[in-house]
C-alpha positions as a Markdown table, in Angstrom:
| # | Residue | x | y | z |
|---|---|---|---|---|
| 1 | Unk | 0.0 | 0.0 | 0.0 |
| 2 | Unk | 1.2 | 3.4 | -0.6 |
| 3 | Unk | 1.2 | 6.1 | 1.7 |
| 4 | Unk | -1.6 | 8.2 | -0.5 |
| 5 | Unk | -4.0 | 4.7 | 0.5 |
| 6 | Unk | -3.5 | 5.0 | 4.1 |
| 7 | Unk | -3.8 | 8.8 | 3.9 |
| 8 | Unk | -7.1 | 7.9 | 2.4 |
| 9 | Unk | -8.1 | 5.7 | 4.8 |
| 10 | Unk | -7.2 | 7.2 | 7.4 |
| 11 | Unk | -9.5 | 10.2 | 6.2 |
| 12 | Unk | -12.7 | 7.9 | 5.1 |
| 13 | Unk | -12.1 | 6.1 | 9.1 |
| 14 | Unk | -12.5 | 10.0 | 10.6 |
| 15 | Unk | -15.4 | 10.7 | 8.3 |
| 16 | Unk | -17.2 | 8.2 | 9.5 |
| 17 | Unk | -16.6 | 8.7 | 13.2 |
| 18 | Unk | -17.8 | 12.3 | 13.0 |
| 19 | Unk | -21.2 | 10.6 | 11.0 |
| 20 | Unk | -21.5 | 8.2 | 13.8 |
| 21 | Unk | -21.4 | 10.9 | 16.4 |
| 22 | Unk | -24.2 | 12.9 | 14.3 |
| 23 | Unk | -26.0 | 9.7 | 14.0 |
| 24 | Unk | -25.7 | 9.3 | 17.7 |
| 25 | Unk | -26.5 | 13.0 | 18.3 |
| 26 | Unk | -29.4 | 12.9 | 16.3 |
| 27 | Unk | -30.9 | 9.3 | 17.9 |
| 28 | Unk | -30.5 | 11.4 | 21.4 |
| 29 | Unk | -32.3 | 14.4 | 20.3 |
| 30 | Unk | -35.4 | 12.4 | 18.3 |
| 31 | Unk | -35.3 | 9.9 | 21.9 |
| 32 | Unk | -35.4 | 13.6 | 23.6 |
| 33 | Unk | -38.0 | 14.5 | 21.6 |
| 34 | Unk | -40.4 | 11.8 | 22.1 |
| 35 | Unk | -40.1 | 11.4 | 25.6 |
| 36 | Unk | -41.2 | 14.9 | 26.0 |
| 37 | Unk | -44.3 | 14.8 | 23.8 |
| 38 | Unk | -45.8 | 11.6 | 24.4 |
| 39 | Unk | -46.2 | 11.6 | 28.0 |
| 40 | Unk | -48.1 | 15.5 | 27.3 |
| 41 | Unk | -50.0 | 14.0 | 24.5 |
| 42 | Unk | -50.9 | 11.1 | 26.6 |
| 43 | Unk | -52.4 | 13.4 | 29.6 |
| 44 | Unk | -54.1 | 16.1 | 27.6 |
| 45 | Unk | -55.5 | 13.3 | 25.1 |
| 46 | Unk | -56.9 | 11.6 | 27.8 |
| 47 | Unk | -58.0 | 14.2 | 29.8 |
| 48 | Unk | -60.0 | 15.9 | 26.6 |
| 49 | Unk | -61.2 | 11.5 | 26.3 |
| 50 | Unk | -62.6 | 11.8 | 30.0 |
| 51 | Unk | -64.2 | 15.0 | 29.9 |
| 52 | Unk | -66.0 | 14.0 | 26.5 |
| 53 | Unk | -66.7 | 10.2 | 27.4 |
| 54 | Unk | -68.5 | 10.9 | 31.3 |
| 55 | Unk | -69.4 | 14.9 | 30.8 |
| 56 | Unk | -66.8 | 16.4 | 33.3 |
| 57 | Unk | -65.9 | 19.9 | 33.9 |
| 58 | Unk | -62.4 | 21.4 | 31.9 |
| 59 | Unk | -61.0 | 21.2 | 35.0 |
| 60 | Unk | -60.1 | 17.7 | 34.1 |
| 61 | Unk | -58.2 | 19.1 | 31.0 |
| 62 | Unk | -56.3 | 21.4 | 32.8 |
| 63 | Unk | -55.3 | 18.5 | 35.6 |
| 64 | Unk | -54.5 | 16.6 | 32.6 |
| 65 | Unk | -52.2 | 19.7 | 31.0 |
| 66 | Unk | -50.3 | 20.3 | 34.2 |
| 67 | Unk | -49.8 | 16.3 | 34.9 |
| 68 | Unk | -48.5 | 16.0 | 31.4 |
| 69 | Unk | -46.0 | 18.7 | 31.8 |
| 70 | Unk | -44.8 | 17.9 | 34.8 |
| 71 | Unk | -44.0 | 14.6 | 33.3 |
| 72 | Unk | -42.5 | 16.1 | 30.7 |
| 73 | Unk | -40.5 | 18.1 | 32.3 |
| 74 | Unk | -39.2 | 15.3 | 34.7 |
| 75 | Unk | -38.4 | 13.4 | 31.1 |
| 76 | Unk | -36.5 | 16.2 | 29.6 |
| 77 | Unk | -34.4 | 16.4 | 33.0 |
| 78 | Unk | -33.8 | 13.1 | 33.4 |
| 79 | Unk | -32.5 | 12.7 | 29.4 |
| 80 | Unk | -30.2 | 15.6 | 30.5 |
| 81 | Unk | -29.0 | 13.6 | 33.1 |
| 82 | Unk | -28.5 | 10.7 | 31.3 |
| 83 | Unk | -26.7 | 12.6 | 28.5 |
| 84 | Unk | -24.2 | 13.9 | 31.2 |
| 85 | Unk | -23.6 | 11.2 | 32.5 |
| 86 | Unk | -22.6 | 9.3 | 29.3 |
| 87 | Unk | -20.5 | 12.5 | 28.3 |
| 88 | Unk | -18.8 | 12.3 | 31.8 |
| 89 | Unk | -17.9 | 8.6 | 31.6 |
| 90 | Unk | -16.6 | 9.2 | 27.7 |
| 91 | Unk | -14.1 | 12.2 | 29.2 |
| 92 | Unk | -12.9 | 9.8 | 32.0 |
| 93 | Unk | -12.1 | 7.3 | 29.5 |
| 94 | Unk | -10.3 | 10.1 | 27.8 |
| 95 | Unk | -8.5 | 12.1 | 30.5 |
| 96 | Unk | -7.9 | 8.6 | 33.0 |
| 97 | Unk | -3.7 | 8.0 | 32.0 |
| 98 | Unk | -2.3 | 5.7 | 34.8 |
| 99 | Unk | 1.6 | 6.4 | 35.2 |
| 100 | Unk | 3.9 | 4.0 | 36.5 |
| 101 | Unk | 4.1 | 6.4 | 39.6 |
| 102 | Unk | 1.0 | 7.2 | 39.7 |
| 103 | Unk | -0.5 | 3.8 | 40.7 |
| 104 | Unk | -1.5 | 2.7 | 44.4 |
């Protein structure tokens, strides 16, 4: 092989790291998404079910609004957590060099 091939290579390989990080980037933002507006869809669907199906008040719906944003509120947070927490353990992984005088 010549060095122009492994230059090559070397360039396709970081091409498609950096798509496999938008790949992943964009699976965390559409999971993000989703877990947001489902759990508010969910409420407010059924609440606007329940007050159509046994003639309730709108009181229901706004039970119903402020239970499905507080759920999706919790959601969004706990993504965010679990999206630091995956970004901490990938800079540990990074920055954790063990030295041969650094050991216990």
């Amino acid at each position: 092989m010549t060095n122009s091939n492994v230059v090559k290579f070397a360039v396709r390989d970081e091409g498609v790291k950096d798509s496999m990080k938008d790949l992943t980037l964009l699976v965390w933002l559409t999971q993000l998404g989703i877990s947001v507006a489902v759990p508010l869809g969910v409420f407010v669907g059924g609440a606007l079910w329940l007050q159509k199906r046994f003639a309730m008040g709108s009181w229901i719906v706004i039970v119903g609004v402020v239970l499905g944003i507080s759920l999706a509120i919790y959601e969004f947070y706990r993504m965010m957590k679990l999206l630091d927490k995956v970004g901490n353990k990938k800079k540990e992984k990074e920055t954790t060099a063990v030295y041969f005088n650094d050991h216990e």
